[in-house]
N, C-alpha and C positions, 0 to 999 in steps of 0.2 A: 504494500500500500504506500511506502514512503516513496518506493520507486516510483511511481504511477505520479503521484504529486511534485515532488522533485523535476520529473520530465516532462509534464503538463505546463509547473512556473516556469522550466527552460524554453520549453514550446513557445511560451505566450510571447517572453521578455525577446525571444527571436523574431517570432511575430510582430512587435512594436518595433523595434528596433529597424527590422526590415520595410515597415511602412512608413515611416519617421524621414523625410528629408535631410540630410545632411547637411546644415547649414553654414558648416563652417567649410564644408570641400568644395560647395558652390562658388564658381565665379562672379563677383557684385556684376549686376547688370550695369552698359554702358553709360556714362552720364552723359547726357545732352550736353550740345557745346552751348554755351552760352551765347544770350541774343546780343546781339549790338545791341550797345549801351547810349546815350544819348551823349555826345558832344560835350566837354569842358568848355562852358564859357570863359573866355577869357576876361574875367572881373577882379584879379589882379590889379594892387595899383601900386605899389610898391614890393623890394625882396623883404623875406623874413628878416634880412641882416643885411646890414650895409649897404652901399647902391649896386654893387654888383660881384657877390661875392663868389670865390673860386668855388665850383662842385668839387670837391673829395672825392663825392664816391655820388653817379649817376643812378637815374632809375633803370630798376633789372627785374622785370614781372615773371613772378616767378611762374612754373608751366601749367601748376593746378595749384589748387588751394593750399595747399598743402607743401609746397614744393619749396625747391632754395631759390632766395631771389634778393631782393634788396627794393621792399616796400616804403620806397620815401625817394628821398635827397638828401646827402649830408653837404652842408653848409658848411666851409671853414670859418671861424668866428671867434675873437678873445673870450676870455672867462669873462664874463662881467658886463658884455656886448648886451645893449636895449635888442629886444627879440620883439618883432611888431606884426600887427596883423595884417595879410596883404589884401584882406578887402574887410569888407562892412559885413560885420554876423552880430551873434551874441555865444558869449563862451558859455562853451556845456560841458564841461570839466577844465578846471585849475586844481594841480594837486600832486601827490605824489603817487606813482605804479612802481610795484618793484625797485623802490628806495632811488625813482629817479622822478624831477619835477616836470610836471607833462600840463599842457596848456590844450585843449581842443576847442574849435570854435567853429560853429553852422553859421557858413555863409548866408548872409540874406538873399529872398529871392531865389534860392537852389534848395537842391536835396544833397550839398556838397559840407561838409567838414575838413578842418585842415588841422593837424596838429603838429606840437612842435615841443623839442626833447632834446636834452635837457635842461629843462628852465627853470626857475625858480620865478612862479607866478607874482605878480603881481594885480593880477585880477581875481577876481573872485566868480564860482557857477552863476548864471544870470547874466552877468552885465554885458550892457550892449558894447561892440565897439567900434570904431568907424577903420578905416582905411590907413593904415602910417598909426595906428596907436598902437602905446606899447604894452604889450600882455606878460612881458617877464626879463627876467635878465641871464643872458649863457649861464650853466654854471659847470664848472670845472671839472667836477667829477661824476661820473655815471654815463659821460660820454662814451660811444661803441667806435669812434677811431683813433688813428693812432695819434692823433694832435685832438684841441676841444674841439667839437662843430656841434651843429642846430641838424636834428636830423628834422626835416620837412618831411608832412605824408600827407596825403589827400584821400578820404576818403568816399564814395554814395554808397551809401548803406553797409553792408560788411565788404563791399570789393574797393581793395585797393588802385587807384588810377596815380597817372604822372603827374606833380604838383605843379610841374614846370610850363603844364596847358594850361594853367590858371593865369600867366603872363601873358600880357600882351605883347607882340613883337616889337614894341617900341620899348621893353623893357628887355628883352632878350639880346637887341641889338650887341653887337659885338664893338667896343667905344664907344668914343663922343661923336656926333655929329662933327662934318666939318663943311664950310662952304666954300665953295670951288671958284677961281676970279672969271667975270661973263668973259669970253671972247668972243671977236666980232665973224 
């Protein structure tokens, strides 16, 4: 009789077992590639830092979510450099992440956020700010290169975009303007 029961609970637990999908040996199904996303307005009106500071380290999107890349722009910039907003939002975080001061601000007008690392706020969550005002100060440590810089990143919703479309070309410009003598 032990037999018979023994081999009935082995029969079943085979049974389930064999009816059961394997979920962890299944291949995740494809993910849709994403739709085009709409256009960075260029509402930029100043850089985060200085008028025209060196890139460090460019934008490098990374292949999936998940993947290695370089979600921003690293800014070269003194310890201590005014950190300013480059267009008109209101900031929705001032404060510290992982022991480092992070500044985010929703652009007015957009579904765009832009934030900036490592600062040390001078703003507070809520307040509105305009164009050229200043949201915190470089700070020295917690910085990710090998000299201090302002990492820049732009956000719509949780996908990262290039901060650098938020410039208008007349701020990307490469120099000064010069003007050239009329000839006849």
């Amino acid at each position: 009789m032990r037999y018979v029961m023994v081999w009935t609970a082995s029969l079943l637990v085979s049974a389930g077992a064999a009816l059961t999908p394997l979920a962890w040996a299944d291949t995740p199904p494809p993910t849709p590639s994403p739709a085009p996303s709409a256009p960075v307005p260029a509402v930029g009106r100043v850089w985060p830092v200085g008028v025209r500071p060196p890139v460090a380290r460019g934008w490098e999107p990374p292949a999936s979510v998940y993947g290695p890349g370089h979600r921003g722009v690293d800014l070269a910039a003194p310890a201590g450099a005014a950190v300013r907003a480059v267009a008109a939002g209101r900031v929705t975080f001032a404060g510290r992440v992982a022991g480092r001061g992070v500044v985010s601000v929703g652009l007015a007008g957009t579904d765009l956020r832009t934030t900036y690392e490592p600062v040390r706020p001078s703003v507070r969550t809520g307040d509105a700010v305009a164009a050229g005002a200043v949201v915190g100060t470089v700070e020295a440590a917690g910085s990710h290169c090998s000299a201090v810089c302002v990492h820049w990143g732009l956000l719509r919703g949780g996908t990262y975009l290039n901060p650098l479309a938020l410039l208008p070309p007349w701020l990307l410009a490469h120099g000064p303007s010069r003007l050239l003598p009329v000839t006849p």
